[in-house]
NUDREN-347052 format. One record per residue: x, y, z of N, C-alpha, C, O in turn. Coordinates in steps of 0.05 Angstrom, whole numbers, plus 5000, padded with zeros to 4 digits. Layout:
<recs>
XYZXYZXYZXYZ;...
</recs>
This chain:
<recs>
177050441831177250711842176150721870177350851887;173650571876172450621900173850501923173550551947;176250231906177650141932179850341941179850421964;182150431919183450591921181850891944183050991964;180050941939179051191951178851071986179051212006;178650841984177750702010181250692027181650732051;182750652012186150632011186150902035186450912060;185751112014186151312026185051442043186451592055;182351432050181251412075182051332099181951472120;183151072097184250872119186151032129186551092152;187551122110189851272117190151562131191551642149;188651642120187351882134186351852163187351992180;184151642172183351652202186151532222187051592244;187151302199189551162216191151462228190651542250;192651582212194151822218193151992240194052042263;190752082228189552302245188352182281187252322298;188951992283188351832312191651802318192551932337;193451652301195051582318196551992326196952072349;197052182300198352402301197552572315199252702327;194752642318193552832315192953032294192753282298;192652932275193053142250190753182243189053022251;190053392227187853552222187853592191189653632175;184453562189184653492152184553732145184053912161;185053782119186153902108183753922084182153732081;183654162069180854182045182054272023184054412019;180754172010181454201973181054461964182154501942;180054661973178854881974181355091983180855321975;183255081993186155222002185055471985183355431968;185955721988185355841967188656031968189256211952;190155951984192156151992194555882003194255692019;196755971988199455721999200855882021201456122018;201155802034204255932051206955962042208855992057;207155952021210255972005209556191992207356201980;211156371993212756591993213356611968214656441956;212356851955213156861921215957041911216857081889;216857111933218457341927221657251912223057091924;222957381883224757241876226757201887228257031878;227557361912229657311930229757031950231756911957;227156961956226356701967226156511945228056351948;224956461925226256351902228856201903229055961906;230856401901232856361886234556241915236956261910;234156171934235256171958233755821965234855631976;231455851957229955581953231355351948232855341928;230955081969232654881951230854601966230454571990;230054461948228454221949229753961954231853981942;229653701965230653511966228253301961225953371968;228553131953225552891935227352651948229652611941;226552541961227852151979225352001965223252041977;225051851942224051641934223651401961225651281970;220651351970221351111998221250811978219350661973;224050791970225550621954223550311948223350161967;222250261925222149891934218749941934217749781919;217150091944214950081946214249791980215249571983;212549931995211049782018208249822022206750012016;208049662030204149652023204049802064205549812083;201049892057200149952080199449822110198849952130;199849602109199749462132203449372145204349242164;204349482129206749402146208149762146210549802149;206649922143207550292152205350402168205250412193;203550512149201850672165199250592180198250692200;198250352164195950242183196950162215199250112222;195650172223195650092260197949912262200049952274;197349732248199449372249201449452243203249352257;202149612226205649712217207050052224209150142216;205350152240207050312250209550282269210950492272;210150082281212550132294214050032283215849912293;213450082247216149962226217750282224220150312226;215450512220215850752210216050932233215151152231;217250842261217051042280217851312271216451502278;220251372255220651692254218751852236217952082236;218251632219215451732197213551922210213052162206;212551692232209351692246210751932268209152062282;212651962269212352112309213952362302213352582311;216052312284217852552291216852772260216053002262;217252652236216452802210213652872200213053092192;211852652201209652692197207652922213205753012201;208053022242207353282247207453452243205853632247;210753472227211553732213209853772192209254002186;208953602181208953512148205853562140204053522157;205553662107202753562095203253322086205453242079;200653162088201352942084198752892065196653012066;199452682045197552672016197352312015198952142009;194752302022193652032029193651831997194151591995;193151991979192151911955193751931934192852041914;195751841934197852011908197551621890198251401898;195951741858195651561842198751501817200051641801;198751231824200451201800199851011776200250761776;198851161756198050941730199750901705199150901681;201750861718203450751690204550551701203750431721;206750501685208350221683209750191721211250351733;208849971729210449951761213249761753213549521758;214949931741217049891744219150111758219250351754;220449981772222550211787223850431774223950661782;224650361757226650581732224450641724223150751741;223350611705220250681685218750871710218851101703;217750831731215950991744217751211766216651341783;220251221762221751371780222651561757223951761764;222051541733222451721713220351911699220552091682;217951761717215251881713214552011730212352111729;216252061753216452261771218352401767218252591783;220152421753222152631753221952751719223252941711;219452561696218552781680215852951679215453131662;214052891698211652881693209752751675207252791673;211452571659208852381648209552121644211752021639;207952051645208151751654209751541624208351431607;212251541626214051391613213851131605214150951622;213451071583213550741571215450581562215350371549;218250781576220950701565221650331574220550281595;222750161565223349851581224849931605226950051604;223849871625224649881651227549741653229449841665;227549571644230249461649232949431624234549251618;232549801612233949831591235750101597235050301611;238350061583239650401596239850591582241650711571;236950611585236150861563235451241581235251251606;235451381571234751591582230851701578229251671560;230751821601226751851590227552041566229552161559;223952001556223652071533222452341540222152461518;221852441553221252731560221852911581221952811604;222053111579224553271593224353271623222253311635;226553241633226653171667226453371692228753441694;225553461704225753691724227753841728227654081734;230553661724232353771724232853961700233254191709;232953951679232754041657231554281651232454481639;228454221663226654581668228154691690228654931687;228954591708229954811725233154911722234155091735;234454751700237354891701236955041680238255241677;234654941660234555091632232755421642233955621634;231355441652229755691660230455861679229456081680;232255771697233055891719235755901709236856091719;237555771692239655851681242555751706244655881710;241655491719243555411744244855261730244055141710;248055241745250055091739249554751744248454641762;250754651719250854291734251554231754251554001763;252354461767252754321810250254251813249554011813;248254531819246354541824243554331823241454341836;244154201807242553871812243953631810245853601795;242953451825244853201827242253011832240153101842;242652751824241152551830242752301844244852251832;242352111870244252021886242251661880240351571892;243651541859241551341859242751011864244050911845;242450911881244350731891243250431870244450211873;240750451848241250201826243550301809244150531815;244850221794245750261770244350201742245450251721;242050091744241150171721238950491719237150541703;240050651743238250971744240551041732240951261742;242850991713244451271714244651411691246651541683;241551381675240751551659238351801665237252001654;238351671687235551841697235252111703233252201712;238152281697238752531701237552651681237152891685;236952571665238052771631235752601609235652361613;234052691587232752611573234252631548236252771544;233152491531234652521500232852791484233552851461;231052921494229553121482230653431469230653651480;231253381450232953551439233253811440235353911431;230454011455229554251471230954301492231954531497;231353991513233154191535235353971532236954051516;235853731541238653541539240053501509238453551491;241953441504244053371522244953661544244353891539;246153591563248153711581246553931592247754151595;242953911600242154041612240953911641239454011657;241953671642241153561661242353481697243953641708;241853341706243553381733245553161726245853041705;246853121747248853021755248452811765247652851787;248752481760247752241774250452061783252151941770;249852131814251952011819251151691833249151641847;253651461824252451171836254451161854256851211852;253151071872255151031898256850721899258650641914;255550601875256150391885258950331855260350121853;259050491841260750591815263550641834265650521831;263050881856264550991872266050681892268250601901;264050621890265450341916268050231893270450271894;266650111876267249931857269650041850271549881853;270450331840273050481830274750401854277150371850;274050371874276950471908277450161907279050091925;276149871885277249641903278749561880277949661859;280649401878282349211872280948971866280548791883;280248961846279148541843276448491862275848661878;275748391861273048221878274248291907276548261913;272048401925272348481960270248351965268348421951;269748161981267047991993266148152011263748172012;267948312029266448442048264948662044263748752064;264548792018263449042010261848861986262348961964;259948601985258448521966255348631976253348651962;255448692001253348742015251249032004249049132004;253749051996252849451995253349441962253749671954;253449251941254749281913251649061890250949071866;251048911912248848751895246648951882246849171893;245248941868245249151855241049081846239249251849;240748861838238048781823236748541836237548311830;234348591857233248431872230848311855230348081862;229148411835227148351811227148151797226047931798;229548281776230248061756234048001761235748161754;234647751773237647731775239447671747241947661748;237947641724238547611705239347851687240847831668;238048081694238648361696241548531706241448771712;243348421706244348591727246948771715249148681708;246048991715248649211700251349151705252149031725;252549211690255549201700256249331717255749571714;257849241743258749491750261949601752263849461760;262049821746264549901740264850121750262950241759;268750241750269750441767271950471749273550311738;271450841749274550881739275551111751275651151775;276551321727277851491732276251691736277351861750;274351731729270651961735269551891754268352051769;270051611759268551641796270351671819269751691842;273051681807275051721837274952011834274752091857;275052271813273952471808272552541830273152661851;270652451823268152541836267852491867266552631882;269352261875270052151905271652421919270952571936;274652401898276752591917276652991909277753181921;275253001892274553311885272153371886271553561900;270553241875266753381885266753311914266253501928;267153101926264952961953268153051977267853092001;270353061967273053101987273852932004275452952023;272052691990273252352010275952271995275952281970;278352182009279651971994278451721998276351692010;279951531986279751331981279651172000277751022003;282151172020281851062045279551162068278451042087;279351362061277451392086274051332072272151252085;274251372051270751302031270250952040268050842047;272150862039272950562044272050432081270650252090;273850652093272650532117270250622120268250492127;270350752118266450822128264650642115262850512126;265350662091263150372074262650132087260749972084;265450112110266049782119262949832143261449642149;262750012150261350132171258150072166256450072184;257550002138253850112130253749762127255349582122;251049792131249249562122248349432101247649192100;248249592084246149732062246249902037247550112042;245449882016246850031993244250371991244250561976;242450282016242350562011243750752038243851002037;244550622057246350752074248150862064248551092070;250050702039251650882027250551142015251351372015;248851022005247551321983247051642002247651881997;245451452029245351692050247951902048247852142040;250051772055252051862066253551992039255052172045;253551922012253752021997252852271992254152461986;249252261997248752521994249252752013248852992009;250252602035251052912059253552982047253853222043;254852862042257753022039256553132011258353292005;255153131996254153291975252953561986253853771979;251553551996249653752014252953922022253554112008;254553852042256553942048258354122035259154342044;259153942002260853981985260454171965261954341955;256854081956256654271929252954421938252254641928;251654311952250454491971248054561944246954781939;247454301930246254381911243354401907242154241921;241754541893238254701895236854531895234754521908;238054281872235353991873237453841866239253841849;235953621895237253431907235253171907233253181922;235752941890234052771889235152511891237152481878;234252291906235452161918233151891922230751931928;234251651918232551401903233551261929235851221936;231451211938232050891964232050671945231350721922;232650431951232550251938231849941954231049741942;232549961989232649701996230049602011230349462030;228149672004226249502008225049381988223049261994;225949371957225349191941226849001942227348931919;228248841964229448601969226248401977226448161983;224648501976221748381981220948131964219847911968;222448321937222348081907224347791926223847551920;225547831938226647611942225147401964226047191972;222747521970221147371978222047292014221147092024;223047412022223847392056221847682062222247902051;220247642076219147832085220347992118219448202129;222447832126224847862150225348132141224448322152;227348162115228748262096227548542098228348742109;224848492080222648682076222148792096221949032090;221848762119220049002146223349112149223649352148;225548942152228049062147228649302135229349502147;228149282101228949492087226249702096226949922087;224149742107222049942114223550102137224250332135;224049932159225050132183228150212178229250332196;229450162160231650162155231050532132232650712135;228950542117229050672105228250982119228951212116;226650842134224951002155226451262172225951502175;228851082180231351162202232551402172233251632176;232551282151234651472136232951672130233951892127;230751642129229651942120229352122136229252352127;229052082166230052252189232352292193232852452210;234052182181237452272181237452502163239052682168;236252522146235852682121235952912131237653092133;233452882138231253152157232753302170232953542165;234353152193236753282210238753392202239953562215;239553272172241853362160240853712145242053932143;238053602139237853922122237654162148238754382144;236554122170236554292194238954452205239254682213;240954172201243954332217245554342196247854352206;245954332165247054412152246954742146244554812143;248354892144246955222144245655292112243755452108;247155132088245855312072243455172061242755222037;241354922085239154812076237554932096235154972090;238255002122236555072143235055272139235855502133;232855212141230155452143228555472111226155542110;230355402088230055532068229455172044229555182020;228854892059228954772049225354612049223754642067;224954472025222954332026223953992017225653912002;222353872033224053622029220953362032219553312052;220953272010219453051995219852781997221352681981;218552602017217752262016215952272003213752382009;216652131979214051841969215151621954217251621942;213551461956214051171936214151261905213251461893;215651061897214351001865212550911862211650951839;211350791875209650601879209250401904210950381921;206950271903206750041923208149701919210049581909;205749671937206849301927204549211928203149351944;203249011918200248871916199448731936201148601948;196548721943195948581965194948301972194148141956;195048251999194848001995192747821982192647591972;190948031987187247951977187347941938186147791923;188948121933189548051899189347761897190847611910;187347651879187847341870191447271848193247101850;190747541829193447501820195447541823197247481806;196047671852199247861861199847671878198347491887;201947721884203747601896203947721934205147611953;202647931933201948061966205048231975205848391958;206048201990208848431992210448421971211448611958;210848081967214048071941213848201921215948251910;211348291906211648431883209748671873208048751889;210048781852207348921847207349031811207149251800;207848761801206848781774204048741757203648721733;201848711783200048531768197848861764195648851753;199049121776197049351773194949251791192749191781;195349221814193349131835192749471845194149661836;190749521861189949831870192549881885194250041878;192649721905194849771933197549821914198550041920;198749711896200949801885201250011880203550111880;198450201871197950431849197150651872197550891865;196450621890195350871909197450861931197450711951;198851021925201051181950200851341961198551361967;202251531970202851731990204251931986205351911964;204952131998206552422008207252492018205252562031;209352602033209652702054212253032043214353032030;210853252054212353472045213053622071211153672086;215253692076216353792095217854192095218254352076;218154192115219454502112218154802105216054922112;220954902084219155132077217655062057217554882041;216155292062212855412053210655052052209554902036;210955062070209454782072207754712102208954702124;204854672098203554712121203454512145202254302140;204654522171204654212185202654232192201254422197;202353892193200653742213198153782198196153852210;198153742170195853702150195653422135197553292127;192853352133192053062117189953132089187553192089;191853102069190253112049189252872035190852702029;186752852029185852632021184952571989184352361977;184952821982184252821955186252711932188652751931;184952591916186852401892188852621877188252821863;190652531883193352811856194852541843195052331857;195652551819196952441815200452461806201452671799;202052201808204952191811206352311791208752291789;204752501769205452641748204952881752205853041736;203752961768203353251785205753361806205453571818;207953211808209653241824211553431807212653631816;211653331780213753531772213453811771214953971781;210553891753208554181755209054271781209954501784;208654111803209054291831211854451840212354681848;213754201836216454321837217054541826218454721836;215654541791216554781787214855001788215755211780;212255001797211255211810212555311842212355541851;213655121852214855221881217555351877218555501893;218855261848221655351853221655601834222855801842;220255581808219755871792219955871767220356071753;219655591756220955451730218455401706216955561718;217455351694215755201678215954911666218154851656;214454761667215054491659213154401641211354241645;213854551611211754551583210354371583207854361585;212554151578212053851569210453611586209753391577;210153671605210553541622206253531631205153751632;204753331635202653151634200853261656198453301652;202053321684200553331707199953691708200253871691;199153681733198253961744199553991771200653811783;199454281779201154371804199154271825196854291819;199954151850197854161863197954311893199654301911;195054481891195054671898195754721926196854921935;195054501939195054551970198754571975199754571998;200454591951203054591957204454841948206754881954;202255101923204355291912201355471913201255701905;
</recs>
């Protein structure tokens, strides 16, 4: 605990020297978000998972900021920023990205295509607020997330959940036989390669290509030829979503900086500034889109970290199964409306508190669900 607390310290002076940012007290007694149900219902959230988990010396400490330039210079002034965000469950990608989207910390097999076992954010907020399946979507460029919409909990799912769309399902439907030049953007499981879902395309993802998103085929195609990266696609996936169906909660899974597992650390500072750039694309997109401008709040954090080098038993960037501190103590970053800039919070919340908040900001209740709202956000 005392290192983790030390985690977040570091992080705190690093910020507040390089930003200028000003701390922020546990003590808030008053949010800046607006209770009124007309603002409510006009309310619409976006959550960017910073895909893969990165340890602190290659983002925010001194040595790795010019991985995260839009992080550090352009968002993080806007932004509260939460030094200490704890994660104590299972550090698996699926398993702990499901423990953020139920509020409690999930023991489902990470590398199984199962749905969580307790009810998903999506779910309180379509079930209480009474919104259409447009209205949430999840944009998750593994294919083994594409249960992660919807729980099996018999209270609110089946068919109360969002919408999970795979971009790389979408690729896969527009090709003909094996395409080498689109393997780039289709590989799928950097962890375990022995793992690796099927992937498939049919008649529900060209659906969803030429009537939800209004791409054909040929043109979904060239632009793909265009990206780097399988979360570039996902990006670009979710704007023409934002565009198309303009929906209230919008959640959205990076994925390529867990190419780390593969042990190229080239790769790795790669997928960080690579991720970096998309989440300021994001930002920009919710600003000049009209029905996100003014009225949006929009969420960076990890699932987690990656372990450090000083761990005797971790592996240092490539991995973070051994529950080292640095894997388990992350970050925040909250942007927009009702959200205070150019704040540093340092106090411990944890990654199961995320869901309680959401639905204290959006108007929903989330019974089931483990954590608490945290306050400096509702």
């Amino acid at each position: 605990m005392q290192i983790a607390r030390r985690l977040s310290i570091n992080r705190r002076d690093f910020l507040r020297s390089a930003a200028a940012m000003s701390l922020g007290s546990s003590l808030v007694s008053a949010s800046p978000l607006a209770r009124a149900a007309s603002v409510l219902n006009k309310r619409k959230v976006i959550v960017v998972t910073f895909g893969g988990g990165a340890r602190d010396q290659e983002t925010f400490a001194p040595e790795g900021q010019e991985n995260i330039p839009n992080l550090m210079h352009e968002l993080l002034p806007q932004s509260s920023f939460f030094t200490h965000v704890q994660n104590q469950g299972i550090l698996g990608h699926y398993v702990a990205t499901a423990s953020l989207a139920t509020g409690v910390y999930e023991t489902l097999n990470n590398f199984a295509a199962v749905p969580p076992d307790h009810p998903t954010v999506f779910e309180y907020f379509r079930k209480e607020l009474r919104r259409p399946a447009s209205d949430a979507w999840v944009v998750a460029p593994s294919n083994g997330f594409n249960r992660i919409g919807e729980s099996d909990n018999r209270s609110y799912g089946p068919g109360l959940g969002a919408k999970v769309i795979l971009p790389k399902h979408l690729l896969t439907a527009t090709l003909s036989g094996s395409d080498a030049e689109f393997e780039h953007l289709l590989r799928d499981n950097y962890e375990t390669p022995l793992y690796t879902p099927q992937l498939t395309g049919n008649e529900f993802e060209l659906h969803q290509l030429q009537e939800m998103l209004k791409l054909s085929v040929d043109e979904f195609r060239a632009h793909a030829r265009t990206l780097s990266s399988p979360d570039e696609l996902s990006v670009y996936i979710a704007r023409q979503l934002m565009r198309q169906e303009a929906p209230s909660l919008l959640w959205i899974t990076m994925h390529d900086i867990d190419v780390a597992h593969a042990g190229a650390y080239s790769l790795y500072i790669e997928g960080i500034q690579r991720t970096d750039r998309l989440c300021a694309e994001l930002w920009k997109a919710v600003q000049s889109e009209p029905e996100y401008a003014n009225n949006t709040t929009m969420f960076i954090l990890p699932d987690f970290g990656r372990d450090s080098d000083e761990d005797a038993g971790g592996n240092g960037f490539q991995h973070h199964r051994t529950g080292d501190i640095a894997s388990r103590t992350t970050w925040m970053m909250a942007l927009g409306a009702g959200v205070r800039q150019g704040v540093i919070y340092d106090q411990p919340v944890q990654s199961i508190d995320f869901v309680p908040t959401l639905g204290a900001m959006m108007g929903f209740q989330t019974s089931l669900s483990s954590g608490k709202p945290i306050r400096e956000l509702v």
